[in-house]
N, C-alpha and C positions, 0 to 999 in steps of 0.2 A: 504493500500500500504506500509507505515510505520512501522505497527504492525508488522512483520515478524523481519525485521531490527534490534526491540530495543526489540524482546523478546527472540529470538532464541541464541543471542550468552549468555544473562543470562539466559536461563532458567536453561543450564545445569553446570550452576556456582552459583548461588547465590540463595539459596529455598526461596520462599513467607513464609517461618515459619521466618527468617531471617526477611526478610522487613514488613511484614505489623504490627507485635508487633510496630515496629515504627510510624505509620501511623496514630493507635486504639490511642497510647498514646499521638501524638499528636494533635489530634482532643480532645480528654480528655480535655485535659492543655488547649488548647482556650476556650474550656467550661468555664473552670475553671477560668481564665484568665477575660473574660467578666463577669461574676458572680460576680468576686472583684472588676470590674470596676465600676458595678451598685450600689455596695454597699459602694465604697469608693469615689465615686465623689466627697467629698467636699474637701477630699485630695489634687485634682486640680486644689481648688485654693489659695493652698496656695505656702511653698515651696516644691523645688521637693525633698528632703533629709527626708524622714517621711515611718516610716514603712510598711505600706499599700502599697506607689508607689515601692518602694523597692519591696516588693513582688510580686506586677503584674510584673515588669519589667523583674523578673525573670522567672517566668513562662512565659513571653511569648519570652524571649530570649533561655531560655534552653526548658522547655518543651513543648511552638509550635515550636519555628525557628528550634531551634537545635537539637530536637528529629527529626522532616520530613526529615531536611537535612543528619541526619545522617542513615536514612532509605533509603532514594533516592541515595546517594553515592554509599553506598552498592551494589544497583540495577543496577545503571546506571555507575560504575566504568570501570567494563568489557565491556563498548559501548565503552567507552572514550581509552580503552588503548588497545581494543581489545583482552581480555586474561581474564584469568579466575581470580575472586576474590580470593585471597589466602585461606583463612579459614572463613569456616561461625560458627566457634566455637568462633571467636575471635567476631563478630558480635553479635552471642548469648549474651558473656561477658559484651559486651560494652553495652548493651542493658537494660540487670539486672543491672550493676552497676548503672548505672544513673536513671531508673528507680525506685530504693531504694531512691538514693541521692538526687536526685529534691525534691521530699516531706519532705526531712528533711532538706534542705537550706532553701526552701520556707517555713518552720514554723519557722523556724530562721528569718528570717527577718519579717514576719509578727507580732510576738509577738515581735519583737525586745531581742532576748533572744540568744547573737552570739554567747554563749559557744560551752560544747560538740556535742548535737545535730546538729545546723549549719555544725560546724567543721568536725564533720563525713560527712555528708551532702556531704559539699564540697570535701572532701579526697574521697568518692565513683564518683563523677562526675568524679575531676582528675583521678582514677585509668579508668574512661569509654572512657576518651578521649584520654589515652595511650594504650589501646586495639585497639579500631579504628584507629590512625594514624599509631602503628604498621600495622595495616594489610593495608593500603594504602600504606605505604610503601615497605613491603613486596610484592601485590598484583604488585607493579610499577617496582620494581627490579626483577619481575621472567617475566615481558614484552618485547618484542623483541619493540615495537610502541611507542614512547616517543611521545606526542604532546603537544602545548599550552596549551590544556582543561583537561591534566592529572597534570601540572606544576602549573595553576591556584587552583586546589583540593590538592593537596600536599604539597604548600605554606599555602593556606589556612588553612590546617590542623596543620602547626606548630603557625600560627598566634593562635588559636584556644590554643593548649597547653599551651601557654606563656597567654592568657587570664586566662586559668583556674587556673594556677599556681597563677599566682599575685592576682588573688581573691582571693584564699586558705590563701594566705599569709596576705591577707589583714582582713581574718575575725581572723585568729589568732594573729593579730597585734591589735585588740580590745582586749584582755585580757591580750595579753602579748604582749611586745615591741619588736618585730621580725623586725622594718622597722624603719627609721631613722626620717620619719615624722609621724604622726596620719593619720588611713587610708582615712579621707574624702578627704583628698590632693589628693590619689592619683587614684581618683576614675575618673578622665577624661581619664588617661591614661588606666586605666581596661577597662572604655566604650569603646573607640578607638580602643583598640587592637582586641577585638572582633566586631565591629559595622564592620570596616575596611577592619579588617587583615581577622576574618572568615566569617562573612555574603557576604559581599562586594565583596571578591575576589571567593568567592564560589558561588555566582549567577551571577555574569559576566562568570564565566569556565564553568559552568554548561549551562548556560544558554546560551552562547555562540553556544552551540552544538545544544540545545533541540531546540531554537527557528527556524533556519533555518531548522530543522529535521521535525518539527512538521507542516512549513508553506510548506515544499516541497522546497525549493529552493536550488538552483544550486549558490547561493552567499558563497565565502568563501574567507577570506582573514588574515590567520595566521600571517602576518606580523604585520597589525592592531593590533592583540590581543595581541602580544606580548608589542608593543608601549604600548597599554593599562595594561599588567600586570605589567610594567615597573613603569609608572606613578602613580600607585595605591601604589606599593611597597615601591617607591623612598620616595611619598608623606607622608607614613606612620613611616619611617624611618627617615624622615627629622622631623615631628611631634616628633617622642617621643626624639630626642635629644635635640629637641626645648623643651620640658616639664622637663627633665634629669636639661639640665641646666640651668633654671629657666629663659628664653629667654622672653619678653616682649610678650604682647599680639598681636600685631601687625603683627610679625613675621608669625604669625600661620595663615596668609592669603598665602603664598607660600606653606604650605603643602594641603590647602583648596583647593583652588587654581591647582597645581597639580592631585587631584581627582573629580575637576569638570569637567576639562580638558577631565578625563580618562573616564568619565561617557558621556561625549558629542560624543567623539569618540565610544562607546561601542554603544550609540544612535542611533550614522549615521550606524554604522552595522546591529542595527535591523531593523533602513528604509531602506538598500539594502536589506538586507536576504527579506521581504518583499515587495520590487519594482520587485523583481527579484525571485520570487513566481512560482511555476508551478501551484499549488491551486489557483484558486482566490478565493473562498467561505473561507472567515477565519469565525473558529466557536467561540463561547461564551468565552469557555476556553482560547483561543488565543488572543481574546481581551483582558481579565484581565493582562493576562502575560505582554501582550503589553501597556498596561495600568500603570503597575508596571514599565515597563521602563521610564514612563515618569515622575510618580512619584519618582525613584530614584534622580532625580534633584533635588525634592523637600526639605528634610535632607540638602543639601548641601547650597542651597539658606537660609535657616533657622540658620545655620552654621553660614554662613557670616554676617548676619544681627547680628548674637550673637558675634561674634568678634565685629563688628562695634560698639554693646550698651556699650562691658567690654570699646572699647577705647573711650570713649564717658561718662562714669562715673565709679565709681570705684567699681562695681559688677554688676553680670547678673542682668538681669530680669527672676523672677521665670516665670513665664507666659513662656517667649521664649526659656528656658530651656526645661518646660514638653511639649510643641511644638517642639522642634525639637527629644527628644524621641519620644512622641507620632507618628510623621509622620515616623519615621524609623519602630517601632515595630507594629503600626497597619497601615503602610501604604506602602511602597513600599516591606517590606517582607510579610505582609499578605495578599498583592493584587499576589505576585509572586506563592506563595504557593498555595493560593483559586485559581488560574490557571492551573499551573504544576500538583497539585493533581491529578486535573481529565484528566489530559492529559497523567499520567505515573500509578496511582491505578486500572485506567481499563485495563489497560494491563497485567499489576499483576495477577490481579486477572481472567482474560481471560485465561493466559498462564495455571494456576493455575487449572480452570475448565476446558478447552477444550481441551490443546494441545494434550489428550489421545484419543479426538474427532473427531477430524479434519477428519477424513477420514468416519466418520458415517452420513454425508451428511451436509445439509447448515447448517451453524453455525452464531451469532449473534456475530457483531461485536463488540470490545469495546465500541465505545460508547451508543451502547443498553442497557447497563449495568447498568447506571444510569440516570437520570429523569433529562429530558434537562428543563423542566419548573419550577422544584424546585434547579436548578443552577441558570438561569437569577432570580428565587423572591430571593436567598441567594445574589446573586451578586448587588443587586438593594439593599438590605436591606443593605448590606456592605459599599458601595457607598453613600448609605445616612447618617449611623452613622460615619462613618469615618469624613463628611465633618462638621456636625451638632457635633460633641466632640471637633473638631479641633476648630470649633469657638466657644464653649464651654469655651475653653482652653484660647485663644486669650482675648475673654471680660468678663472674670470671671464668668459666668454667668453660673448656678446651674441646672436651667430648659432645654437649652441647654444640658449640660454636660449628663442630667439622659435622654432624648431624644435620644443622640447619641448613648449613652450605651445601650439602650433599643433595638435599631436598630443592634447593633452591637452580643448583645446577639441572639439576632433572628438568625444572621447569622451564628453566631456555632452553634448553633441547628440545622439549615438547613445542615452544616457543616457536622455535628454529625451523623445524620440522612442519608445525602448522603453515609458517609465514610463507616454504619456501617451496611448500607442496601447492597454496593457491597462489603462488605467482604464475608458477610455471602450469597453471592450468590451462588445459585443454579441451574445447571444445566436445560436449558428450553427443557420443554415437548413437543412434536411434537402434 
């Protein structure tokens, strides 16, 4: 019923050569990602400042979160603004540059080795993320439809720039003095600006759209989302003045505070979008999604408890540190993602094989496309390592840790396996 809706105004805007290189690569990178994780367990438990978590953190910030999302934009921009994506040359760009760059940041931080290699690394990201926000830009100004969920992707996307920049600056401030402190200072403001400004504000707008799109519902309420992109904004702008000028620990429960707020309200929108359902059969996919929103509380609650320890003694606790990473990057963005995947690559790739079909009689629908019972074993294997690393993490504990991981590897493979079996799909035989 759906499928028509969210393939027809991209298909003749945005080519599957365009999105799915994003898709392959970020499936890759969670491989890869979980791989380092099995191998680097004993990294967590100690602190979180050590070359090995540096590495994962990056691959699974840049190339899973941020390679899918910057594939899905892509795809799903022209739903959001109603109008064609500007240039799929500028997506090509964006694509190879970061594509190049990720593998040389992440050998940079694994060897611990920040010079030129890193530093190129990082200058190919930045030049991938000024490709892309040009053409968000460009694709939003040649728009007649301005809405919430094109304002949340285009914030986003400067949030995103201002990340990349201050890492860039940050790895070339290990060798030479470009920055007025040493970069481990200012490494909460780098996380934030990206955890916040691009993930955070990029699955609320996105996800804003896709959840009631995809549960069928007649719930809508732009007023909300705006309250909500306000409070996410506000909270993130009150944060980095509070970091700017050296503001007590304390203080930073009002910017916390403000984006738990914003996450409660985004909440109650996806129990109407879902009270207020025309489907009632929600599938597998829609669960995780929906699953991911719950865990999005979870980061923020982890948050506070880490405020509470700094004002409570005079530094973190490692343990609640790679705790409240761990639950952001393997937990409410890799529950969103192992969701959305399979609710927007089948259509992809549907549009991809069939739309020259349609009229040469019955046709399989997206979800034919790939294997409902090797999603719920990846989605059960995920759900177990997730919860068995976390406590892993929590009581230092080793066997724990290589348990979780083990679960978790399963799941990109499952991942891997799904993503690479409906790419390479093949038109069905009568």
């Amino acid at each position: 019923m759906f499928g028509p809706a969210l393939s027809s105004p991209v298909a003749r805007t945005t080519s599957y050569k365009v999105v799915i290189p994003f898709y392959v690569y970020a499936a890759v990178s969670f491989l890869v990602a979980t791989v380092l994780l099995l191998t680097s367990g004993g990294a967590f438990t100690g602190h979180y400042f050590q070359p090995h978590i540096l590495a994962i953190t990056h691959v699974m910030a840049l190339g899973w979160a941020t390679m899918i999302i910057l594939g899905a934009s892509h795809q799903l921009l022209p739903v959001l603004i109603e109008s064609d994506l500007y240039s799929n040359k500028l997506g090509h760009l964006s694509f190879g540059l970061a594509a190049v760059g990720i593998p040389l940041l992440v050998y940079g931080f694994y060897t611990f080795n920040l010079g030129v290699v890193a530093q190129v690394g990082g200058s190919l990201v930045t030049g991938a993320v000024l490709a892309y926000i040009a053409n968000i830009i460009l694709s939003i100004s040649h728009s007649k439809r301005k809405n919430v969920h094109a304002m949340f992707v285009l914030t986003a996307s400067i949030w995103l720039l201002l990340t990349v920049s201050l890492g860039l600056a940050l790895l070339f401030n290990f060798t030479s003095s470009v920055l007025p402190e040493n970069s481990l200072s200012y490494l909460p403001l780098h996380a934030h600006l990206g955890l916040v400004g691009w993930f955070l504000l990029l699955v609320l707008g996105v996800g804003s759209r896709l959840i009631p799109m995809f549960l069928i519902s007649k719930y809508s309420a732009p007023r909300l989302l705006w309250v909500v992109f306000a409070l996410v904004n506000t909270g993130l702008v009150v944060y980095g003045s509070l970091f700017l000028f050296h503001a007590g620990p304390g203080l930073s429960f009002l910017p916390a505070a403000m984006v738990l707020l914003a996450l409660l309200l985004f909440a109650y929108y996806c129990g109407q979008a879902y009270k207020e359902r025309i489907r009632k059969k929600v599938d597998d996919q829609m669960k995780i999604s929906l699953l991911a929103v719950a865990l999005l509380l979870l980061p923020t609650v982890v948050l506070l408890a880490l405020i509470g320890v700094l004002l409570a003694s005079s530094g973190a606790q490692a343990n609640v540190v790679l705790l409240y990473g761990f639950t952001i990057f393997f937990g409410w963005l890799t529950a969103i993602i192992l969701g959305m995947t399979f609710k927007t690559l089948p259509f992809i790739v549907w549009n991809k094989v069939y739309r020259h079909r349609a009229s040469m009689g019955k046709m399989p629908s997206p979800k034919d496309l790939f294997s409902g019972p090797v999603y719920r074993a990846m989605a059960l294997a995920y759900l177990l390592g997730f919860v068995l690393f976390g406590c892993g993490i929590i009581f230092a504990a080793p066997f724990l840790l290589m348990i979780g991981s083990i679960a978790l590897l399963a799941t990109a493979v499952l991942y891997n396996w799904s993503v690479l079996r409906l790419v390479n799909h093949k038109p069905f035989r009568k």
